[in-house]
N, CA, C and O atoms as a Maestro MAE file, in Angstrom:
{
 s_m_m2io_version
 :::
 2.0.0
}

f_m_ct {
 s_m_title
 :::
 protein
 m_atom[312] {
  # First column is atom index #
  i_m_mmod_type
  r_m_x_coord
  r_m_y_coord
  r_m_z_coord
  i_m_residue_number
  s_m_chain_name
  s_m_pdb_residue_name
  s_m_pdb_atom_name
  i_m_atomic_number
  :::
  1 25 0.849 -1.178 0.000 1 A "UNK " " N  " 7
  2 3 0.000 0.000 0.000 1 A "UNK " " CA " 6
  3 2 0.895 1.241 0.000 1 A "UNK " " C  " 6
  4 15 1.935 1.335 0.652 1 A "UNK " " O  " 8
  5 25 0.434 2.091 -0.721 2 A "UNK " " N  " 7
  6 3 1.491 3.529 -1.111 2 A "UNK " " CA " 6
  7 2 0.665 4.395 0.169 2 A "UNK " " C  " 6
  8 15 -0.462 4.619 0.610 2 A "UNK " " O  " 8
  9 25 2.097 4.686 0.396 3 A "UNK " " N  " 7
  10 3 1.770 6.153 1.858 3 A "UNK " " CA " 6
  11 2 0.987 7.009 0.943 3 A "UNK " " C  " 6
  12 15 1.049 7.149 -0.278 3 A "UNK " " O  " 8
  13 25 0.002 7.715 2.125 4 A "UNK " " N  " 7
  14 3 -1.378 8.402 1.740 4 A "UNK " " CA " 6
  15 2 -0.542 9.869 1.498 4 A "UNK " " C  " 6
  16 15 0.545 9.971 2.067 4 A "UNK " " O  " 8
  17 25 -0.983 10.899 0.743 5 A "UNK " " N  " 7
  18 3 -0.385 12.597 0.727 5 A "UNK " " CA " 6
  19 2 -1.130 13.318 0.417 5 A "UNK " " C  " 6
  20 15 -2.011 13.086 -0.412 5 A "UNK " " O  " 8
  21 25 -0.912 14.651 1.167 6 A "UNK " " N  " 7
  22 3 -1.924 15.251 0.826 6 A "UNK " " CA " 6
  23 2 -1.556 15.774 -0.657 6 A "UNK " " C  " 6
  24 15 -0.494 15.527 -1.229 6 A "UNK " " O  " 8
  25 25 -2.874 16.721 -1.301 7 A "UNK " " N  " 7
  26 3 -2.450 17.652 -2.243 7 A "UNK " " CA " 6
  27 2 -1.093 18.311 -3.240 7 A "UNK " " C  " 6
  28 15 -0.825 18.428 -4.436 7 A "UNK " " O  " 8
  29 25 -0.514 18.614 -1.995 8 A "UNK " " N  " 7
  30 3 0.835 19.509 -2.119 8 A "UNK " " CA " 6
  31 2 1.777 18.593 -2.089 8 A "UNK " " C  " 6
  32 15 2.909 19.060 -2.220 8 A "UNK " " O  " 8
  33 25 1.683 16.992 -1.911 9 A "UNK " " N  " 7
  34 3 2.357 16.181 -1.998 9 A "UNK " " CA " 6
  35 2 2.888 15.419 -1.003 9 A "UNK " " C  " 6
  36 15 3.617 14.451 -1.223 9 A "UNK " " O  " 8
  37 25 2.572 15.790 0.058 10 A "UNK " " N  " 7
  38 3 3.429 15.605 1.343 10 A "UNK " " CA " 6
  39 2 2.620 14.603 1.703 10 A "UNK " " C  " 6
  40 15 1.438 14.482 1.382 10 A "UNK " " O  " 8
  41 25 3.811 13.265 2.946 11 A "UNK " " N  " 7
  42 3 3.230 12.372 3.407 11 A "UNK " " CA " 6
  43 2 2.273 12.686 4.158 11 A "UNK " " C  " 6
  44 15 2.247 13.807 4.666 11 A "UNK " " O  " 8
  45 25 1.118 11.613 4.427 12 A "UNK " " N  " 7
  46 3 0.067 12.094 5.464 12 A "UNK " " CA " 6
  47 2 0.845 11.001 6.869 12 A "UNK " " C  " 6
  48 15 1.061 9.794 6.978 12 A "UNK " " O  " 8
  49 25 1.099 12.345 7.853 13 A "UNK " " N  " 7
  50 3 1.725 11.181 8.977 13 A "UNK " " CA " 6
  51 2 0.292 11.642 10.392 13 A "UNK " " C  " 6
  52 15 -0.337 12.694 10.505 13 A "UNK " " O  " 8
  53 25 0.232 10.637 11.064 14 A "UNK " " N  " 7
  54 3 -0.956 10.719 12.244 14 A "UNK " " CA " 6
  55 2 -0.051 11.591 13.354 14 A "UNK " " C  " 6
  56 15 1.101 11.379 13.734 14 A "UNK " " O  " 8
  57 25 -0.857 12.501 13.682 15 A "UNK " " N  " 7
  58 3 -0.273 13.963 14.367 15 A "UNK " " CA " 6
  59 2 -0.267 15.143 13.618 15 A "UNK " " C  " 6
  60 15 -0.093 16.294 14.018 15 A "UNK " " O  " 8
  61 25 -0.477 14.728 12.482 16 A "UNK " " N  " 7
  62 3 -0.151 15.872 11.571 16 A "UNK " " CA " 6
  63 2 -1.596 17.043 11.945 16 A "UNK " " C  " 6
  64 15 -2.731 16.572 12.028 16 A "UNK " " O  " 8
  65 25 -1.311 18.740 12.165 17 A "UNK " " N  " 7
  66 3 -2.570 19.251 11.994 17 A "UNK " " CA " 6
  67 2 -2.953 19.557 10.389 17 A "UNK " " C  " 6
  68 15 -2.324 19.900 9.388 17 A "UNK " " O  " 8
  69 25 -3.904 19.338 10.614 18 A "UNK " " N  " 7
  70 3 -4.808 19.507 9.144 18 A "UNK " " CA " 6
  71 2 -5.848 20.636 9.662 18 A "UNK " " C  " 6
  72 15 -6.076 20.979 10.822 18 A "UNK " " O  " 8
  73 25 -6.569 21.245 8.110 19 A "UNK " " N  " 7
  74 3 -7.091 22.062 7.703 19 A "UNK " " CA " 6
  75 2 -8.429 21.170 6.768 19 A "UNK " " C  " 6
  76 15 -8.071 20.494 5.803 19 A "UNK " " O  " 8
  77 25 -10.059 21.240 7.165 20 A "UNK " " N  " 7
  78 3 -10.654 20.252 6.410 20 A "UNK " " CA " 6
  79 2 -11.547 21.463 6.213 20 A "UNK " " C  " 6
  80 15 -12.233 22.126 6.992 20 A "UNK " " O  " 8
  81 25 -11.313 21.529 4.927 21 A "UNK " " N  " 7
  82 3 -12.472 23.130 4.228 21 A "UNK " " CA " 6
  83 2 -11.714 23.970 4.970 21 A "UNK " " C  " 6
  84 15 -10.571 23.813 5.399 21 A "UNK " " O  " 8
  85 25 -12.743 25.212 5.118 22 A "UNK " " N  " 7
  86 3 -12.372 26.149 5.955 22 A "UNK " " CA " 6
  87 2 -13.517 26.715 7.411 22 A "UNK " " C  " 6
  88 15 -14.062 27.695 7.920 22 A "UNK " " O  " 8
  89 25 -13.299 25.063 7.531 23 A "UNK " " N  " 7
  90 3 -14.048 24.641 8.627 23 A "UNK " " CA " 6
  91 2 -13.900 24.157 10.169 23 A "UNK " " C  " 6
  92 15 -14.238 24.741 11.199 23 A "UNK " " O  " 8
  93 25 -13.191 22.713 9.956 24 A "UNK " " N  " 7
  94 3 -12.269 22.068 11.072 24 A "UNK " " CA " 6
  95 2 -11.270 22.069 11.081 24 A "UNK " " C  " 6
  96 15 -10.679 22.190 10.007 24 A "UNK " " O  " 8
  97 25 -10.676 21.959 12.080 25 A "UNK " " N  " 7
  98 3 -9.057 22.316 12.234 25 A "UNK " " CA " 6
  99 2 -8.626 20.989 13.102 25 A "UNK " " C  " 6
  100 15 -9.694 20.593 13.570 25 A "UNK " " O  " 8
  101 25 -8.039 20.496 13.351 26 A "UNK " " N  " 7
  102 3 -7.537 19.612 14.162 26 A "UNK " " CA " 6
  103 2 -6.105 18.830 14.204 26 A "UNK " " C  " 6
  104 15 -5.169 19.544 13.843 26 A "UNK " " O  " 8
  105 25 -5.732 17.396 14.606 27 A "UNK " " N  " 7
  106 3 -5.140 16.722 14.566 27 A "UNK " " CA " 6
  107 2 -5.344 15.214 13.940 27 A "UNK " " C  " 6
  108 15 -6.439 14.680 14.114 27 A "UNK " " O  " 8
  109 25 -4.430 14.593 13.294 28 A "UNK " " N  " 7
  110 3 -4.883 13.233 13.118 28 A "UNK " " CA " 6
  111 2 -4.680 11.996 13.900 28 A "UNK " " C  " 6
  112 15 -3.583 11.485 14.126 28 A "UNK " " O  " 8
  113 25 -6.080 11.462 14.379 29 A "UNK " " N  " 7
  114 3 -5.139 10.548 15.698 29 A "UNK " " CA " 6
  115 2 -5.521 9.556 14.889 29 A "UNK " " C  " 6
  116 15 -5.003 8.614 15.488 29 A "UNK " " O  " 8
  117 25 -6.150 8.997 13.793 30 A "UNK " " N  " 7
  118 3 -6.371 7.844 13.546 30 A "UNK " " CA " 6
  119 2 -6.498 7.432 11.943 30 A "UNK " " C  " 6
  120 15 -7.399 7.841 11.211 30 A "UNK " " O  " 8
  121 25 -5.400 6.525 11.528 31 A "UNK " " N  " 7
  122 3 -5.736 6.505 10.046 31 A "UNK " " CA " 6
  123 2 -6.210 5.403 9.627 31 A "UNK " " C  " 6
  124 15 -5.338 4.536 9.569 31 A "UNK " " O  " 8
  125 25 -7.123 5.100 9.340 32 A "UNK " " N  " 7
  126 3 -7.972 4.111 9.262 32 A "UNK " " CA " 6
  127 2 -7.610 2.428 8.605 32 A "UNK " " C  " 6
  128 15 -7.634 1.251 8.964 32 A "UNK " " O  " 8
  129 25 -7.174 3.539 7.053 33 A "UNK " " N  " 7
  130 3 -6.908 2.046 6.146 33 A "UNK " " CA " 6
  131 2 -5.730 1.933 6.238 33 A "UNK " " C  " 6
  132 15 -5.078 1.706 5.219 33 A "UNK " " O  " 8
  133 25 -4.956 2.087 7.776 34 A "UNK " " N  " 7
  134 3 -3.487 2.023 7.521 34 A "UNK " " CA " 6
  135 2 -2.974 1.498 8.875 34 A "UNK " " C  " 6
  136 15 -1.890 1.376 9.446 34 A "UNK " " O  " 8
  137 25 -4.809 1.142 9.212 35 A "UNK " " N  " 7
  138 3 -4.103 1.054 11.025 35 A "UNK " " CA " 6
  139 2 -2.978 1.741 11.806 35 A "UNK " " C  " 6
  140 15 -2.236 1.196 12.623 35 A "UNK " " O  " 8
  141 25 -2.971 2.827 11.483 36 A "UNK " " N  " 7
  142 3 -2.312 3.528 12.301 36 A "UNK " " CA " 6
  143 2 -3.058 4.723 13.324 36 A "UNK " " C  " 6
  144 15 -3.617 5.721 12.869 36 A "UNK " " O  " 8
  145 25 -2.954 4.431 14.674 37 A "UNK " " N  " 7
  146 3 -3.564 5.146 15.541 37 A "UNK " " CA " 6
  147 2 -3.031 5.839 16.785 37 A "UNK " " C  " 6
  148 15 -1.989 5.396 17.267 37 A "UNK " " O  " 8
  149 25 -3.693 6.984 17.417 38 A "UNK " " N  " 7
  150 3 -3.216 7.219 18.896 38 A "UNK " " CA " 6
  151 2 -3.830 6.358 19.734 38 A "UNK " " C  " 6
  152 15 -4.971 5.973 19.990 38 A "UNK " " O  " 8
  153 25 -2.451 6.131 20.164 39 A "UNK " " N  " 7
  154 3 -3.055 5.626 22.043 39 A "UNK " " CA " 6
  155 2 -4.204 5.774 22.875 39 A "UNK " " C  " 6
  156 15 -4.966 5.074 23.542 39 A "UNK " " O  " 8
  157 25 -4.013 7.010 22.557 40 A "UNK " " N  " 7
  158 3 -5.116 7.531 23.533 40 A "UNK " " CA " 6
  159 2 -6.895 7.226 22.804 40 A "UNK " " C  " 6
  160 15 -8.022 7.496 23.218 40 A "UNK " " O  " 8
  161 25 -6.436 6.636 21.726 41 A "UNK " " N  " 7
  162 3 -8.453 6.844 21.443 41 A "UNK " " CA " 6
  163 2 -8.626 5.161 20.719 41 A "UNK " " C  " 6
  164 15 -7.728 4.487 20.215 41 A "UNK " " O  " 8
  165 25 -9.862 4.861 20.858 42 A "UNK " " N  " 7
  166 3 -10.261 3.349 20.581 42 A "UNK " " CA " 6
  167 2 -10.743 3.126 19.472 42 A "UNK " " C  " 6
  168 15 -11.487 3.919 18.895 42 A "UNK " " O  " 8
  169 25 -10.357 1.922 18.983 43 A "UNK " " N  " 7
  170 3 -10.440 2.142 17.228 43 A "UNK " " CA " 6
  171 2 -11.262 1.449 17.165 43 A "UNK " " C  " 6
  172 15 -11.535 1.414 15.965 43 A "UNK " " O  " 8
  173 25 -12.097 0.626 17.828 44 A "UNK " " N  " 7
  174 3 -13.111 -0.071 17.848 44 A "UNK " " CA " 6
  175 2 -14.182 0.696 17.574 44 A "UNK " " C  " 6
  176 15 -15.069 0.280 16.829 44 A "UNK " " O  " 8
  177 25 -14.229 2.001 18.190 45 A "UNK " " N  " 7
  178 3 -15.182 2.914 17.977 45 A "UNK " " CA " 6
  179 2 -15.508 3.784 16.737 45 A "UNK " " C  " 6
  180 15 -16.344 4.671 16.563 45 A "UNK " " O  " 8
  181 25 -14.456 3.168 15.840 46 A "UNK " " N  " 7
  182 3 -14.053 3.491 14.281 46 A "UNK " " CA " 6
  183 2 -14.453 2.571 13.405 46 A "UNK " " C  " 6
  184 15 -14.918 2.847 12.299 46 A "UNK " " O  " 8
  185 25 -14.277 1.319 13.896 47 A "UNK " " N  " 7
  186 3 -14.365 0.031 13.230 47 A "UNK " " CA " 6
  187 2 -15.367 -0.321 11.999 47 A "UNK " " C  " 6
  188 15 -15.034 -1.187 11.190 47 A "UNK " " O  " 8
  189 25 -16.534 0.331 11.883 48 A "UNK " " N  " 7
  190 3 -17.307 0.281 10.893 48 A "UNK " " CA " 6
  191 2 -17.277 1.239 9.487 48 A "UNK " " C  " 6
  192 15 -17.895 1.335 8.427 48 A "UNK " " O  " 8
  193 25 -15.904 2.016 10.346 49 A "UNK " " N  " 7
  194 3 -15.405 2.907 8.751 49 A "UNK " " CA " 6
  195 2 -14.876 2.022 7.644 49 A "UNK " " C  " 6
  196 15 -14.964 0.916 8.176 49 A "UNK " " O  " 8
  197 25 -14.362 1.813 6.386 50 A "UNK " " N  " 7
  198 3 -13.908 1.525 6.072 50 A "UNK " " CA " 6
  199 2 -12.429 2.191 5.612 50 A "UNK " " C  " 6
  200 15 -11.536 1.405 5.295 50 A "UNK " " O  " 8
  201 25 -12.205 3.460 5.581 51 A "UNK " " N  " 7
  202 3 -11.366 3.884 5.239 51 A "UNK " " CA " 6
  203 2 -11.762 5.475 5.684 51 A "UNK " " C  " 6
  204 15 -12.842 5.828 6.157 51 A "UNK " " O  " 8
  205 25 -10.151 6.653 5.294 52 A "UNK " " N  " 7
  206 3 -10.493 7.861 5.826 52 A "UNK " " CA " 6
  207 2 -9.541 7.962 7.265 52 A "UNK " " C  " 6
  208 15 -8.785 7.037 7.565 52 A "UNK " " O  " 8
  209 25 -9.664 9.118 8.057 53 A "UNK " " N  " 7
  210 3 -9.351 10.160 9.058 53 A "UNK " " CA " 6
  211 2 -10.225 10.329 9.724 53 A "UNK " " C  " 6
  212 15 -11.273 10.951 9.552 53 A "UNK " " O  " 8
  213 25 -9.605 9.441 11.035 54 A "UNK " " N  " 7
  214 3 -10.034 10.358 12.299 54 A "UNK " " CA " 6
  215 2 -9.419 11.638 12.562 54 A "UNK " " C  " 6
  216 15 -8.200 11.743 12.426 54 A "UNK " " O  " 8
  217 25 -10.239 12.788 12.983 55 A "UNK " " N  " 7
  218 3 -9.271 14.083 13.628 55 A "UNK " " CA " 6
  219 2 -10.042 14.518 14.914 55 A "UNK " " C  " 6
  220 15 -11.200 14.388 15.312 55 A "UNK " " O  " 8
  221 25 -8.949 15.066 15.371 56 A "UNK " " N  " 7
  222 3 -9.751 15.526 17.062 56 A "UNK " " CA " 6
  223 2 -9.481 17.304 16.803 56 A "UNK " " C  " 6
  224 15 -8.490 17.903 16.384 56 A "UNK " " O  " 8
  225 25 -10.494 17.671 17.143 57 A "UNK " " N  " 7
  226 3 -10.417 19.404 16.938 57 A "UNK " " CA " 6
  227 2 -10.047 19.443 18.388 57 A "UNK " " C  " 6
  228 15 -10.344 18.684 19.311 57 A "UNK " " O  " 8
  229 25 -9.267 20.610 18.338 58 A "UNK " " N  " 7
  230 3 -8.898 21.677 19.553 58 A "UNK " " CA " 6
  231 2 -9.899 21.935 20.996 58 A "UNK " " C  " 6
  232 15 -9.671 22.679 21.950 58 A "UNK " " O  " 8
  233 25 -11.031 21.056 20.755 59 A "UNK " " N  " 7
  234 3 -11.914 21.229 21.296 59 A "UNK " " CA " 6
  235 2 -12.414 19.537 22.074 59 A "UNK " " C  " 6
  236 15 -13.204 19.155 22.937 59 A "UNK " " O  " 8
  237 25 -11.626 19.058 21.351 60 A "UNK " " N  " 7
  238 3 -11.645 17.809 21.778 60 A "UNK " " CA " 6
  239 2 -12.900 16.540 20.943 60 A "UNK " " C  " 6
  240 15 -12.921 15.325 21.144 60 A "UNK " " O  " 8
  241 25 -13.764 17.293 20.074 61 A "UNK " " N  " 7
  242 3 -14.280 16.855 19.030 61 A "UNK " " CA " 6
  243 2 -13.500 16.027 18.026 61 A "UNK " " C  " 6
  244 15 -12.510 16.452 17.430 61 A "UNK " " O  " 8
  245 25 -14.192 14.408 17.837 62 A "UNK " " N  " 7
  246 3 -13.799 13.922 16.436 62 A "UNK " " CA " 6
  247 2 -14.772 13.879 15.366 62 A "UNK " " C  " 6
  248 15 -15.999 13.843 15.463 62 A "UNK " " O  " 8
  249 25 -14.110 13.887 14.424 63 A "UNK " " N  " 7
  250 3 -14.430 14.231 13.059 63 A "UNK " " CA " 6
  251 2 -13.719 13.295 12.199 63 A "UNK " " C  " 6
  252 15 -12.506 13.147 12.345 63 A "UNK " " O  " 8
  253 25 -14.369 12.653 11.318 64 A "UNK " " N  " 7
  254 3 -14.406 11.757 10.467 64 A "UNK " " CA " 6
  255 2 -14.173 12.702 8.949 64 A "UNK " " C  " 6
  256 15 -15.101 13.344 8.457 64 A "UNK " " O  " 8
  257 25 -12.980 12.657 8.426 65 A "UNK " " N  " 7
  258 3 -12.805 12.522 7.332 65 A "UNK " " CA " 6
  259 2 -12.578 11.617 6.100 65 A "UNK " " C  " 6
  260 15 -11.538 10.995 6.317 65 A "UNK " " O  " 8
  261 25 -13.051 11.302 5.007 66 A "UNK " " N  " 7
  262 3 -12.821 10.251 4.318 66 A "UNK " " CA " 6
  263 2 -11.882 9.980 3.291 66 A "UNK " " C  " 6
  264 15 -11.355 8.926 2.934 66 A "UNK " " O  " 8
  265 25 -11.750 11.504 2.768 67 A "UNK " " N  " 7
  266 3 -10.603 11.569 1.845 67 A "UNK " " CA " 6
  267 2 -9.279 12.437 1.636 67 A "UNK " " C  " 6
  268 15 -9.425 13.571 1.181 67 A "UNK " " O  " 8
  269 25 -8.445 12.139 1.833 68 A "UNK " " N  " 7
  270 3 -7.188 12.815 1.662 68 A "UNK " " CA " 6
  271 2 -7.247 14.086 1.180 68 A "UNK " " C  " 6
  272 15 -6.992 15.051 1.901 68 A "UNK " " O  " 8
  273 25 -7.581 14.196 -0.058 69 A "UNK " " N  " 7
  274 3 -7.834 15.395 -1.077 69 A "UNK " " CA " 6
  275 2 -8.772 16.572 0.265 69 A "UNK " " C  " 6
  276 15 -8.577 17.772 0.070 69 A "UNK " " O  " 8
  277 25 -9.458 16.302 1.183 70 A "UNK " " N  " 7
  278 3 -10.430 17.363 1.909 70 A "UNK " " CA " 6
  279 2 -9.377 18.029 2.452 70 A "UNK " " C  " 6
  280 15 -9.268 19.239 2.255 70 A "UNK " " O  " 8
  281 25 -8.399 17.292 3.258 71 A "UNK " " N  " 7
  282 3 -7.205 18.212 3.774 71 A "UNK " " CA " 6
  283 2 -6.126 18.496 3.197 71 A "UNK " " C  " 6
  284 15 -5.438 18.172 2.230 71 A "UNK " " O  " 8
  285 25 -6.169 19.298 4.187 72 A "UNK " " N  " 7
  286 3 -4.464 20.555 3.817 72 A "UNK " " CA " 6
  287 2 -3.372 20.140 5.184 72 A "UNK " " C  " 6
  288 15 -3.643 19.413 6.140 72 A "UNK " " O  " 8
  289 25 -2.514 20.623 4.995 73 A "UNK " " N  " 7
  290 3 -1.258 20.082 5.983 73 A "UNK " " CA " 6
  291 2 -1.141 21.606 6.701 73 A "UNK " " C  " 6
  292 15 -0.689 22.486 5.969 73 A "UNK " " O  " 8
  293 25 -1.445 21.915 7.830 74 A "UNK " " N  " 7
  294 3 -1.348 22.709 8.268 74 A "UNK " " CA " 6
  295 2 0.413 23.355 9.161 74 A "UNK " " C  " 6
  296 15 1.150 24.337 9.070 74 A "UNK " " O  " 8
  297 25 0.335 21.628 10.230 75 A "UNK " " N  " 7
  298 3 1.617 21.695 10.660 75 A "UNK " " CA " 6
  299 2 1.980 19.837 10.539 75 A "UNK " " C  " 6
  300 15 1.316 18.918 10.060 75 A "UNK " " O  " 8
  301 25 3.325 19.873 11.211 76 A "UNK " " N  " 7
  302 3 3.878 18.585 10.981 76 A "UNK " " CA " 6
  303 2 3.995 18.196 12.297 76 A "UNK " " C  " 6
  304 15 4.513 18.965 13.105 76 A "UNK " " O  " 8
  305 25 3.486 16.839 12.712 77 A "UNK " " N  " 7
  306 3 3.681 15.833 13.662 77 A "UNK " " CA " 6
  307 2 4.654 16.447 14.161 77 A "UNK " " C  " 6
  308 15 5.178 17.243 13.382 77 A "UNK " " O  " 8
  309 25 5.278 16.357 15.577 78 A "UNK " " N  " 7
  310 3 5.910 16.047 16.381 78 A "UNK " " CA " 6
  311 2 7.455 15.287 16.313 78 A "UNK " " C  " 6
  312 15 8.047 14.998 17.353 78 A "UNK " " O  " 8
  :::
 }
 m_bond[311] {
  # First column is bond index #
  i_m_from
  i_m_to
  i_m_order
  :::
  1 1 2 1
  2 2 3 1
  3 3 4 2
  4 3 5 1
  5 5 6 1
  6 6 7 1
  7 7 8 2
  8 7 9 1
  9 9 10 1
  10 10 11 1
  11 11 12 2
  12 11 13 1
  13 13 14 1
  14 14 15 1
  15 15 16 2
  16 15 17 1
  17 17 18 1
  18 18 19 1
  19 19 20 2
  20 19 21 1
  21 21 22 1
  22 22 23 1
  23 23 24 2
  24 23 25 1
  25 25 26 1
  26 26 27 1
  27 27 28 2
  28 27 29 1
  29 29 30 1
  30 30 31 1
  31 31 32 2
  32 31 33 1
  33 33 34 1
  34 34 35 1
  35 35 36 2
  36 35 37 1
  37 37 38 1
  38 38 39 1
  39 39 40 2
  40 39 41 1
  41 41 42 1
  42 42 43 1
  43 43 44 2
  44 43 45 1
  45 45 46 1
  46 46 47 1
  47 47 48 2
  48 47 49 1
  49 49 50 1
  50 50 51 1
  51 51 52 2
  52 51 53 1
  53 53 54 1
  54 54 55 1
  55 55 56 2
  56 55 57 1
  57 57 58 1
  58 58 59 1
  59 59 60 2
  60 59 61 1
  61 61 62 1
  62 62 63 1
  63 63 64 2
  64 63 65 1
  65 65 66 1
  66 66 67 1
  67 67 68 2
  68 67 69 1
  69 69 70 1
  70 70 71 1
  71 71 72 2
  72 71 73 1
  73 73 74 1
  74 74 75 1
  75 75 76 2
  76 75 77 1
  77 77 78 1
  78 78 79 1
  79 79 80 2
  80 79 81 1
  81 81 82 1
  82 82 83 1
  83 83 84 2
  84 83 85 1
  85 85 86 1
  86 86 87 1
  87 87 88 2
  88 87 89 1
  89 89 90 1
  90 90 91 1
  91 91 92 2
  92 91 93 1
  93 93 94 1
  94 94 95 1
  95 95 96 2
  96 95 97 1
  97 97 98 1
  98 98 99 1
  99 99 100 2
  100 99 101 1
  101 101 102 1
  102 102 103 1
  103 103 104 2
  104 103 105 1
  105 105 106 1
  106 106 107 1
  107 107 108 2
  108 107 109 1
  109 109 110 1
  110 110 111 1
  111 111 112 2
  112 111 113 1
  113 113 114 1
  114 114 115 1
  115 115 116 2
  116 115 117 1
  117 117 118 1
  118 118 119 1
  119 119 120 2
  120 119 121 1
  121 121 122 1
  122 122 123 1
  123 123 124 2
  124 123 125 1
  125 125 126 1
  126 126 127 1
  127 127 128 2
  128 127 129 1
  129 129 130 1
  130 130 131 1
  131 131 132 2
  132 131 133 1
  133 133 134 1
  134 134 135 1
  135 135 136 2
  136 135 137 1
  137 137 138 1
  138 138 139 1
  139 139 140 2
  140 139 141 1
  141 141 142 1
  142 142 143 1
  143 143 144 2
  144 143 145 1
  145 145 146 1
  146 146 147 1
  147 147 148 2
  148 147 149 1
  149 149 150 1
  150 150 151 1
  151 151 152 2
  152 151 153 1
  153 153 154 1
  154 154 155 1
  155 155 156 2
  156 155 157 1
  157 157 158 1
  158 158 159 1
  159 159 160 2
  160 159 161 1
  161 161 162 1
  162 162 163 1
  163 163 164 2
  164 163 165 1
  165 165 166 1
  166 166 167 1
  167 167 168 2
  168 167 169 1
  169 169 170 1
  170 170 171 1
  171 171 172 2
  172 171 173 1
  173 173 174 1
  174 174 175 1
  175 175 176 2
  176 175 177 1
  177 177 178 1
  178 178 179 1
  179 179 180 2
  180 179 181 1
  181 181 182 1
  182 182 183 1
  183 183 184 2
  184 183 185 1
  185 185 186 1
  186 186 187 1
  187 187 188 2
  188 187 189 1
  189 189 190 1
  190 190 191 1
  191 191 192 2
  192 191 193 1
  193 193 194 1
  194 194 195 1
  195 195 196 2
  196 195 197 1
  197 197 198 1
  198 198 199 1
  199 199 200 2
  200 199 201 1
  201 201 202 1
  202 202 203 1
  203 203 204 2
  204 203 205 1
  205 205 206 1
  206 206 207 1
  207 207 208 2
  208 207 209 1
  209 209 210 1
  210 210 211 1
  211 211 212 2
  212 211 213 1
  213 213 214 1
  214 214 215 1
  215 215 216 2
  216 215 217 1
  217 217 218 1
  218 218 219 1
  219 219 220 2
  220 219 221 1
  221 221 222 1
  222 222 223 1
  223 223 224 2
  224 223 225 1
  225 225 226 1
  226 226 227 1
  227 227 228 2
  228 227 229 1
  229 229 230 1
  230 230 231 1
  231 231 232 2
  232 231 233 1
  233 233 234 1
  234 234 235 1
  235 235 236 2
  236 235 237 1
  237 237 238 1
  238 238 239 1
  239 239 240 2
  240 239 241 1
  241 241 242 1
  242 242 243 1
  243 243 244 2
  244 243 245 1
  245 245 246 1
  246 246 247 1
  247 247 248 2
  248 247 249 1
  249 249 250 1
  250 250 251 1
  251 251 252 2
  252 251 253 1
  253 253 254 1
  254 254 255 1
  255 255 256 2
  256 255 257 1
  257 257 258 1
  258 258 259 1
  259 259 260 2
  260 259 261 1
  261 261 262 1
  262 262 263 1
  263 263 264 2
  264 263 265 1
  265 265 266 1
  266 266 267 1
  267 267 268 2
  268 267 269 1
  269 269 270 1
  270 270 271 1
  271 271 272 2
  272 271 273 1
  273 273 274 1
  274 274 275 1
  275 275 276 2
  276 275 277 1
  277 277 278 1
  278 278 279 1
  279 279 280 2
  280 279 281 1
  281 281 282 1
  282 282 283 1
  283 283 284 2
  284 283 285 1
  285 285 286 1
  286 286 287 1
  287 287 288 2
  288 287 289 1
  289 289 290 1
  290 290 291 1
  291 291 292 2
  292 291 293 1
  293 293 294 1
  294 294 295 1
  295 295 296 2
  296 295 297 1
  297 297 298 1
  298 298 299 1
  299 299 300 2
  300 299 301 1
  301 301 302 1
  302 302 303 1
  303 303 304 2
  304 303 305 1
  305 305 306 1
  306 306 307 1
  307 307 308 2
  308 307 309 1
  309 309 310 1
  310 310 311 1
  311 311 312 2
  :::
 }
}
């Protein structure tokens, strides 16, 4: 499977903040079709996605994104 990128080309890594529209803002704690996740949140509770982005807004809200192309790379992981 080829690493996911956004737009501008860049890898999509989990932590990364993203930009979805000019709407949500957040972090990525969970990448779905890549099993890659944070610690801190349960993927079981994801499990019926098939693919797509979890993000947690600043607010502590998740948000389900599905496709790469919605976000922008705001800042870089950690």
């Amino acid at each position: 499977m080829t690493a996911p990128c956004y737009s501008c080309g860049e890898q999509i890594r989990l932590g990364d903040i993203v930009g979805v529209g000019y709407v949500i803002f957040g972090k990525i704690v969970y990448m779905i079709e890549h099993g890659e996740y944070s610690d801190a949140f349960r993927t079981d509770d994801w499990a019926h996605l098939d693919c797509g982005y979890v993000i947690q807004t600043a607010e502590g809200a998740l948000f389900h994104c599905a496709h790469e192309a919605e976000m922008a790379l705001l800042d870089r992981a950690n």
